[in-house]
Backbone as CSV, one residue per row, in Angstrom:
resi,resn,N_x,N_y,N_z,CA_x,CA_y,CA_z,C_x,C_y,C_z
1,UNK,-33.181,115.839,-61.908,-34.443,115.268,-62.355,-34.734,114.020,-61.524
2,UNK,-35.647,114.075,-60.943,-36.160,112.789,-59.997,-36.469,111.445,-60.908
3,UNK,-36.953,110.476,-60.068,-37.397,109.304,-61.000,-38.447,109.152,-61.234
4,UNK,-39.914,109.974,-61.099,-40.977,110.584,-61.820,-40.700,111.237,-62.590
5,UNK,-40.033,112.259,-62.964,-40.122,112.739,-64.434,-39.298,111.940,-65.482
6,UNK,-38.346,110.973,-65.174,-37.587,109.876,-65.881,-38.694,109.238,-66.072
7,UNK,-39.379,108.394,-65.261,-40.586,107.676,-65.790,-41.504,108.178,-66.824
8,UNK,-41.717,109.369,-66.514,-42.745,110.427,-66.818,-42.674,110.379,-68.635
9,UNK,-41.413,109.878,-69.322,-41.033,110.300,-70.294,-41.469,108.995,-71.230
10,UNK,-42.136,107.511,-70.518,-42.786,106.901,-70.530,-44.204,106.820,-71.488
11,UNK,-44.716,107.649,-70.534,-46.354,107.831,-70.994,-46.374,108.757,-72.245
12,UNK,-45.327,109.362,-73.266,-45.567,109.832,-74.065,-45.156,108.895,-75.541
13,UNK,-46.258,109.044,-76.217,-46.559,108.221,-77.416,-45.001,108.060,-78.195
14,UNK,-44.717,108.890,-78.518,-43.697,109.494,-79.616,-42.472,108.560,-78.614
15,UNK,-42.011,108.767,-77.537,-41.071,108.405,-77.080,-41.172,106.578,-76.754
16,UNK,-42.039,106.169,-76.823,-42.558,104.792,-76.555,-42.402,103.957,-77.680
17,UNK,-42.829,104.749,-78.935,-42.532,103.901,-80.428,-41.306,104.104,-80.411
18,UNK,-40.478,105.309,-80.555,-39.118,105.621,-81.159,-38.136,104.299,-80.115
19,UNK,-38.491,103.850,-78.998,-38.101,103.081,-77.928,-38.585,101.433,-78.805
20,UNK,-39.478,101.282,-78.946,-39.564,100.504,-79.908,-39.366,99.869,-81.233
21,UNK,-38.827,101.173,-81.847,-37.921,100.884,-83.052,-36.141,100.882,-82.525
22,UNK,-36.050,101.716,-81.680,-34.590,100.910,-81.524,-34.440,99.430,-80.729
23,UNK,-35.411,99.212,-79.837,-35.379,97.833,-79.659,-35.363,96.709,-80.654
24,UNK,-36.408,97.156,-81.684,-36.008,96.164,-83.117,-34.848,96.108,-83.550
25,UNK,-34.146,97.507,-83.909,-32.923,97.572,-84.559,-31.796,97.167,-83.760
26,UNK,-31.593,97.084,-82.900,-31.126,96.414,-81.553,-31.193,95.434,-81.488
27,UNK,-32.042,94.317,-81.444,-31.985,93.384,-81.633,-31.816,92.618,-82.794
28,UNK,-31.878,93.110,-84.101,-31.248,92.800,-85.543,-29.553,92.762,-85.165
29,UNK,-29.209,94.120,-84.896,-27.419,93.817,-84.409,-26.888,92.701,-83.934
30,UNK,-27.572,92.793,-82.201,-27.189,92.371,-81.491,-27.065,90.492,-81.182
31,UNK,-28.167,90.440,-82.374,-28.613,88.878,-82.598,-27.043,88.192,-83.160
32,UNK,-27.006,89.108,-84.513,-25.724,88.642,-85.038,-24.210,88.979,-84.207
33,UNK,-24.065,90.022,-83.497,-22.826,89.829,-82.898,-22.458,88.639,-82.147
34,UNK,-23.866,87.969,-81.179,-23.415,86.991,-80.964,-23.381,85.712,-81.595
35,UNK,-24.615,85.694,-81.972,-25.249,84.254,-83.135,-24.695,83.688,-84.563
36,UNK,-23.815,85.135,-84.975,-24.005,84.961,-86.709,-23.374,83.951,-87.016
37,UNK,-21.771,83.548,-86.389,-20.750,82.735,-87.104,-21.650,81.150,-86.851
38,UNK,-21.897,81.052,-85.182,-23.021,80.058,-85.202,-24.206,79.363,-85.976
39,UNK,-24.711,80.533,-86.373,-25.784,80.357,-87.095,-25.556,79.673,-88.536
40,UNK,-24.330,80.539,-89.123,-23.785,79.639,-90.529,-23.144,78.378,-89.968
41,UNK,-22.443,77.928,-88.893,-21.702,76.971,-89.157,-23.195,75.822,-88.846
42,UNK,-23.647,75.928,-87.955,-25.520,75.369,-87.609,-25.590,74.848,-88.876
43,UNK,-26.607,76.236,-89.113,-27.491,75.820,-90.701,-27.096,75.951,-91.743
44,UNK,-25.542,75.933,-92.113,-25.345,75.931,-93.926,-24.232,74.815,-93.245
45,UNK,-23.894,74.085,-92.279,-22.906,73.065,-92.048,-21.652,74.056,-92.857
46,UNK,-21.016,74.942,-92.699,-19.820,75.113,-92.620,-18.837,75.485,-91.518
47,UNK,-17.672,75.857,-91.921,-16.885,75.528,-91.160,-16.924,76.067,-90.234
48,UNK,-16.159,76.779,-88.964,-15.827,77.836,-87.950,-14.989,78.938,-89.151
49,UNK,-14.017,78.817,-89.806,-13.846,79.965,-90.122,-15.177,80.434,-91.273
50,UNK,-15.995,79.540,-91.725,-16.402,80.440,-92.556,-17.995,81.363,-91.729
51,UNK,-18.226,80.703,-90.865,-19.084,81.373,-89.628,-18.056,82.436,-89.662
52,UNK,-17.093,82.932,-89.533,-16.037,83.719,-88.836,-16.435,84.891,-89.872
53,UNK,-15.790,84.184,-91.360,-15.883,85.309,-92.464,-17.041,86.582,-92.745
54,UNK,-18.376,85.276,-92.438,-19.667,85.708,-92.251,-19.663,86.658,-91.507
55,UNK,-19.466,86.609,-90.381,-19.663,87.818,-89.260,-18.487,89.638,-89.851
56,UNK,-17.523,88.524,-90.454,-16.531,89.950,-90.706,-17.192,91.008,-91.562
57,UNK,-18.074,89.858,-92.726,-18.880,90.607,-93.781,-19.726,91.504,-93.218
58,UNK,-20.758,91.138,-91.799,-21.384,91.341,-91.682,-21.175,92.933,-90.407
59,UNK,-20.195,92.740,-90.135,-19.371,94.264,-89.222,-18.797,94.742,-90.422
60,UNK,-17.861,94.351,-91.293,-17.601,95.503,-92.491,-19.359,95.748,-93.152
61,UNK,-20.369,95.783,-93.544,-21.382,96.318,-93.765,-21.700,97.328,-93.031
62,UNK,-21.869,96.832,-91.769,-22.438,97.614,-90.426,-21.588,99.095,-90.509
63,UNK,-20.399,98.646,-91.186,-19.219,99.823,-90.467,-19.459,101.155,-91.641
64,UNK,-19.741,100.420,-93.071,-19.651,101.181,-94.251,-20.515,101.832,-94.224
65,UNK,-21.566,101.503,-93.676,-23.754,102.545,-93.975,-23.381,103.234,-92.413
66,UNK,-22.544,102.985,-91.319,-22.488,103.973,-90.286,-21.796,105.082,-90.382
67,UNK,-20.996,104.564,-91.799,-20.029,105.848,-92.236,-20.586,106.749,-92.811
68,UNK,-21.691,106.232,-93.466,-22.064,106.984,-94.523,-23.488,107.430,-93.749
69,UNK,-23.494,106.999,-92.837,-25.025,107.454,-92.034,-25.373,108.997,-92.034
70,UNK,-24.158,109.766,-91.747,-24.620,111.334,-91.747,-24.982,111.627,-92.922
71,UNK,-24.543,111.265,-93.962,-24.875,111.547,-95.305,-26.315,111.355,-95.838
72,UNK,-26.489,110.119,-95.223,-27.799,109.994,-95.827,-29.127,110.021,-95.107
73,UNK,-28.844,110.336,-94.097,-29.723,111.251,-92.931,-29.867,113.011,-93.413
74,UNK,-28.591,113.341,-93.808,-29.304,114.502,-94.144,-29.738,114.603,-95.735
75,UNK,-29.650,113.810,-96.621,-30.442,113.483,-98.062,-31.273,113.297,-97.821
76,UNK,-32.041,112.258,-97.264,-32.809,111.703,-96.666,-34.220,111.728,-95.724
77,UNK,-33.393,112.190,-94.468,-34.077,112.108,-93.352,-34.431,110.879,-92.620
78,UNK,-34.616,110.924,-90.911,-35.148,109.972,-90.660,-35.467,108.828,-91.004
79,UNK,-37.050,109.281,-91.483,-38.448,108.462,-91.304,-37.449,107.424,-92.533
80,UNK,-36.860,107.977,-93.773,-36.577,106.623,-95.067,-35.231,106.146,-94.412
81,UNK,-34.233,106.511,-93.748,-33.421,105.753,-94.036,-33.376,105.053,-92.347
82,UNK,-34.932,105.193,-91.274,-35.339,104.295,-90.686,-35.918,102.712,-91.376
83,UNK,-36.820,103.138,-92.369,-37.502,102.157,-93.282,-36.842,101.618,-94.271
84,UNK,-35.642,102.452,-94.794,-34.823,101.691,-95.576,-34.005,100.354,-94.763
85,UNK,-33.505,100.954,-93.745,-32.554,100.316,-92.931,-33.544,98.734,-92.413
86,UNK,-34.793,98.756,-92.214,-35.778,97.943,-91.584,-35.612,96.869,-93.005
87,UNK,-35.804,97.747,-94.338,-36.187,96.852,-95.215,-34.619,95.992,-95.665
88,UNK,-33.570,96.731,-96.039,-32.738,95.925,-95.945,-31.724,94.782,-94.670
89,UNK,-32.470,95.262,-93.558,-32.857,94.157,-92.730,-33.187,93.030,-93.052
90,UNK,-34.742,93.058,-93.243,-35.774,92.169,-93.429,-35.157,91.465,-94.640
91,UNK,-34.953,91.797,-95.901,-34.407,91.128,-96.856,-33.583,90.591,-96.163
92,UNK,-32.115,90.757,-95.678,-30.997,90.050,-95.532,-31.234,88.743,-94.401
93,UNK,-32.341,89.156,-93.850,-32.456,88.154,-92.515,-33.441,87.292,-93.500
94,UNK,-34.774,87.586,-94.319,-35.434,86.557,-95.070,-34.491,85.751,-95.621
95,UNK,-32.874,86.408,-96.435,-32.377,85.400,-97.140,-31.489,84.387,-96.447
96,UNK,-30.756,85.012,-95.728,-30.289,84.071,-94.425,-31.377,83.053,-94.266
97,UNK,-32.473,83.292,-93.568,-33.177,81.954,-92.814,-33.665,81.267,-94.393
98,UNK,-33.921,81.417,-95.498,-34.564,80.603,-96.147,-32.975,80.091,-97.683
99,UNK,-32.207,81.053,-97.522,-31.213,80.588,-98.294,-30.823,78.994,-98.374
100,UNK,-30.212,78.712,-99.438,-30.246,77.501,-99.831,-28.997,76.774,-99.763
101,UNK,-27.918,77.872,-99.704,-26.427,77.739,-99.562,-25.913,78.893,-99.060
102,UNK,-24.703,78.321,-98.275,-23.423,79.389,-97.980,-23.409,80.956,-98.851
103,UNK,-23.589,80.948,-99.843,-22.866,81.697,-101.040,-24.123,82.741,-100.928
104,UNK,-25.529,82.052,-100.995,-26.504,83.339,-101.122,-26.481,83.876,-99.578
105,UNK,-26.810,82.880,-98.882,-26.693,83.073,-97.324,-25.663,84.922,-96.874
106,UNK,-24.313,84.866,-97.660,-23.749,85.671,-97.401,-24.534,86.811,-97.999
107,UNK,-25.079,87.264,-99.034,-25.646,88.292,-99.422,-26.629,88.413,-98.531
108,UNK,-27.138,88.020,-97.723,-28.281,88.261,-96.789,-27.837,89.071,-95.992
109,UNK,-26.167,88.262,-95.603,-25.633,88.845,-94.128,-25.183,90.063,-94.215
110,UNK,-24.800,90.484,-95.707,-23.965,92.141,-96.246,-25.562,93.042,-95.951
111,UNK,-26.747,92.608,-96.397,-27.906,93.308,-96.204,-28.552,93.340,-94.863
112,UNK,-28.541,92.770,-94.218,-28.521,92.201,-93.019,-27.881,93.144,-91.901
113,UNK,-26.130,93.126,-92.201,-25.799,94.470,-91.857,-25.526,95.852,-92.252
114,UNK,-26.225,95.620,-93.345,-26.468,97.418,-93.888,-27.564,97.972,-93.026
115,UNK,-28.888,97.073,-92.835,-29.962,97.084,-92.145,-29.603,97.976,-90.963
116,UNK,-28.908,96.890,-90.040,-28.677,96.942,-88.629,-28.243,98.566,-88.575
117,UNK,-27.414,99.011,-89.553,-26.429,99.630,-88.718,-26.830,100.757,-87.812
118,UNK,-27.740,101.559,-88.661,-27.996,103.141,-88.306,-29.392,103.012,-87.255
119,UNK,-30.156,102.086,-87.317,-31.707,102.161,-86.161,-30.848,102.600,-84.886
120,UNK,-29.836,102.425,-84.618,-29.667,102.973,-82.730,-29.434,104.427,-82.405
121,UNK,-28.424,104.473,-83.751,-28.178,106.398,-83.539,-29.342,106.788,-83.720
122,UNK,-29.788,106.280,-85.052,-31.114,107.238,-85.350,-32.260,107.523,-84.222
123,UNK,-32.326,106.406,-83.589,-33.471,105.873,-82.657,-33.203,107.434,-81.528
124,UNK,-31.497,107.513,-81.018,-31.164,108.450,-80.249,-31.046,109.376,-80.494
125,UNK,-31.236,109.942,-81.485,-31.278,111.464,-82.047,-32.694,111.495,-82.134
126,UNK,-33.701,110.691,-82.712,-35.199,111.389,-82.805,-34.927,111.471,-81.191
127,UNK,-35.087,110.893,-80.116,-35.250,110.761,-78.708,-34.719,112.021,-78.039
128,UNK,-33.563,112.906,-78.834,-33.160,113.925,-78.725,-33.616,114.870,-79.055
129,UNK,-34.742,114.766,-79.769,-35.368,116.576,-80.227,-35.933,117.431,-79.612
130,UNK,-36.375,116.838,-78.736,-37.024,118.131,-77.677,-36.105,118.455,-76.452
131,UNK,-35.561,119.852,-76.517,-34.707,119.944,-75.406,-35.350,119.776,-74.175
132,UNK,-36.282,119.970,-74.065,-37.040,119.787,-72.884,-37.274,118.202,-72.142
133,UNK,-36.633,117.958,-71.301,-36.498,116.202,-71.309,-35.596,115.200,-72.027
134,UNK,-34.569,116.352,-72.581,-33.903,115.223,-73.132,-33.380,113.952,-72.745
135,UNK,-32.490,114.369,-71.450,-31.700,113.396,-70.864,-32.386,112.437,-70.645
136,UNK,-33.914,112.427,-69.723,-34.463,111.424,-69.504,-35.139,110.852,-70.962
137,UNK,-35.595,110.868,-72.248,-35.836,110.635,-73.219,-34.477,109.925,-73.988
138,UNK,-33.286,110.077,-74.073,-32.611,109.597,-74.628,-31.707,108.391,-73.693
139,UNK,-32.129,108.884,-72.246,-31.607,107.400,-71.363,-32.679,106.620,-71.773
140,UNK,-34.276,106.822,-71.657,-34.869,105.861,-71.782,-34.619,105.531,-73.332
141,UNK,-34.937,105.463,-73.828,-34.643,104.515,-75.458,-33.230,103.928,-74.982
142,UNK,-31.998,104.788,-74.697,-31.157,104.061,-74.774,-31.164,103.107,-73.855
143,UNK,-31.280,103.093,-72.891,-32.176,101.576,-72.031,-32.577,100.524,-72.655
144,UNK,-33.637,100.827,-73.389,-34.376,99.693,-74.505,-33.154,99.471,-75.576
145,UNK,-32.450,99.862,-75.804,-31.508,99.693,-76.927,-30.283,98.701,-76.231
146,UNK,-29.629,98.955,-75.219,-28.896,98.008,-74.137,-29.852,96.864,-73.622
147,UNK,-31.348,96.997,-73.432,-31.734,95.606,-72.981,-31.771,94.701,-74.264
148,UNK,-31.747,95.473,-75.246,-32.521,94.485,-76.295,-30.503,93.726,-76.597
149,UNK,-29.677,94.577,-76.606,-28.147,93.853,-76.789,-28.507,92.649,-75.512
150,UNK,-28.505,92.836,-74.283,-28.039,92.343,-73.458,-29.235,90.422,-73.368
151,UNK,-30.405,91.232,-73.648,-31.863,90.054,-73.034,-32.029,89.235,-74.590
152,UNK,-31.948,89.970,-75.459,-32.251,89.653,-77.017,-31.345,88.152,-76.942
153,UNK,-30.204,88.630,-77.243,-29.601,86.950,-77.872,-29.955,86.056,-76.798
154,UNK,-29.742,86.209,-75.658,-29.830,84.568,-74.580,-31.553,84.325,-75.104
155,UNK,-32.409,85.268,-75.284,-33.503,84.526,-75.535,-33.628,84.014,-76.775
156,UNK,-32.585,84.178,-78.145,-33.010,84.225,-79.263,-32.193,82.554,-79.264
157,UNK,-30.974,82.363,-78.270,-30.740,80.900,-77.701,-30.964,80.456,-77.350
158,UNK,-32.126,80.367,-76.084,-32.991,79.601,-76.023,-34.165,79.332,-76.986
159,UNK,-34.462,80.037,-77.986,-35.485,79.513,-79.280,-34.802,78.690,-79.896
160,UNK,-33.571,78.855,-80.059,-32.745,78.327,-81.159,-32.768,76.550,-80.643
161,UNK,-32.509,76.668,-79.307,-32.679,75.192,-78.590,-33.531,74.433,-79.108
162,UNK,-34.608,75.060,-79.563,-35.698,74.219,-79.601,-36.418,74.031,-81.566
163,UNK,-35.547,75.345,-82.040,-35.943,74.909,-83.063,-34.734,75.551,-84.314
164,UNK,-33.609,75.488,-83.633,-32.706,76.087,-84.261,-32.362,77.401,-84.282
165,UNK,-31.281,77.411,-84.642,-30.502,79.185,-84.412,-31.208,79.734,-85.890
166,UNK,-30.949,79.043,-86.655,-31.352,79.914,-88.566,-32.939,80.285,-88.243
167,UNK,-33.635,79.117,-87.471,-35.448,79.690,-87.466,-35.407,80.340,-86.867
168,UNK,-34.631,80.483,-85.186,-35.002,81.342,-84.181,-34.946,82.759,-84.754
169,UNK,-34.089,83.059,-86.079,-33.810,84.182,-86.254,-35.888,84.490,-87.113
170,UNK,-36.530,84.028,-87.269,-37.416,84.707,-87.359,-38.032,86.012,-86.244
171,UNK,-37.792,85.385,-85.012,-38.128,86.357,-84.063,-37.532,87.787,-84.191
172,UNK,-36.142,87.816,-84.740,-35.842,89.049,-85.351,-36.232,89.757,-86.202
173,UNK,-36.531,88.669,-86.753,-37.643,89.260,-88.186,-38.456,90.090,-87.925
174,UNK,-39.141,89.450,-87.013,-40.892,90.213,-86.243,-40.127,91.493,-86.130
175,UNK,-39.315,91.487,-84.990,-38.990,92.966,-84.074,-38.301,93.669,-85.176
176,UNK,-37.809,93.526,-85.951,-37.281,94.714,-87.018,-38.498,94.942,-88.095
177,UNK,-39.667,94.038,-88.252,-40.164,94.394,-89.076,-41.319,95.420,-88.179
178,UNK,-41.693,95.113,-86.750,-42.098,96.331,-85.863,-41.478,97.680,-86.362
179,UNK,-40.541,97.246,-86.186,-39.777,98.593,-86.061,-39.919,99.599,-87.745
180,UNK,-39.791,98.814,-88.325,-39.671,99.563,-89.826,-40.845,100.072,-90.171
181,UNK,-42.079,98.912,-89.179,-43.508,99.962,-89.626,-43.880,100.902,-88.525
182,UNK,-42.952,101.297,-87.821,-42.870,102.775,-86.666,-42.252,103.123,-86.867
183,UNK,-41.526,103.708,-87.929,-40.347,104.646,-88.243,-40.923,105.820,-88.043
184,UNK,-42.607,105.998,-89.066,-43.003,107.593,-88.862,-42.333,108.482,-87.086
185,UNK,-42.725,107.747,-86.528,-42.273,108.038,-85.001,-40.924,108.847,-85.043
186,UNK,-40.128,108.676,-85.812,-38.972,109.136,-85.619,-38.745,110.380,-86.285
187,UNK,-39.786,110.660,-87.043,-39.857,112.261,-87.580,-39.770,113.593,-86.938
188,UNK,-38.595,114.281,-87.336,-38.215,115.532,-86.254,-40.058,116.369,-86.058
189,UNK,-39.566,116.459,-84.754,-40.642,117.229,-83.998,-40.870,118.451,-84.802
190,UNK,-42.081,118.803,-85.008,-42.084,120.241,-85.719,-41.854,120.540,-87.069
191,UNK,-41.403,119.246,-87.625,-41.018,118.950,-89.120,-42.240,118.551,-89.823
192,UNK,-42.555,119.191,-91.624,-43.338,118.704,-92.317,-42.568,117.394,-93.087
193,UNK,-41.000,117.581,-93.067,-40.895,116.396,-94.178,-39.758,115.605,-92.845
194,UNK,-39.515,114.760,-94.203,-38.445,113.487,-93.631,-38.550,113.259,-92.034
């Protein structure tokens, strides 16, 4: 396959949002792998280990809803447990940035990474439904899914410079809450439901 029909995979609608919701969900992860322990010891003034704990909470979450991801993809489908995943996002990151202490702060971060976990597979399996183009359809999203790990946090540190790591995390906010209202996008091709 040349690098016109890789491009080519571009100009189609369906593949452009679904690229866009894993960039959100991508950048919800990827914010906290690097930021999270930071971010608590920053803005709730605690310690390094309890930044530490935070993050453990927040990969044991990630790890438990990825376990259980096949399960509830096929209960499910897609399109809800794209929008579920967006919404318990959005909650866990609202309570993080506006929490009042350590203690609620952590319930943000368990929701936070329930959120995160499943937008990347999912993102790469809708990107997978048409055999026709796959490869180039599932490199591209997965592209957007590696830039958003790689470009996401240094920029979400340089916001933080200027107005803190706990606010900067609004910008995550935005891009996962993109993402949760383009989930339809991720609905199997040819499918009436989920």
């Amino acid at each position: 396959m040349g690098a016109k029909e890789r491009m080519a995979v571009w100009k189609e609608r369906r593949t452009a949002l679904i690229g866009i919701i894993v960039l959100g969900m991508v950048f919800a992860e990827g914010s906290a792998n690097d930021w999270l322990p930071l971010v608590m010891v920053d803005g709730y003034k605690v310690t390094p280990a309890e930044g530490s704990f935070a993050f453990g909470l927040f990969v044991a979450a990630m790890t438990i809803c990825r376990a259980a991801g096949g399960v509830l993809l096929d209960r499910f489908g897609r399109v809800i447990v794209l929008r579920a995943s967006a919404f318990f996002a959005i909650t866990g990151l609202l309570i993080v940035i506006l929490g009042q202490s350590y203690a609620v702060a952590i319930v943000g971060v368990v929701l936070w990474g329930f959120g995160a976990a499943c937008g990347f597979p999912v993102g790469l399996s809708a990107a997978g439904d048409d055999p026709r183009g796959v490869v180039a359809r599932v490199g591209a999203v997965s592209t957007l899914g590696y830039l958003a790990f790689l470009v996401g946090p240094p920029v979400l540190g340089i916001i933080g410079q200027s107005v803190g790591l706990l606010r900067a995390l609004i910008v995550v906010l935005i891009a996962v809450t993109f993402a949760g209202l383009l989930s339809q996008a991720a609905k199997p091709i040819g499918s009436a439901d989920k």
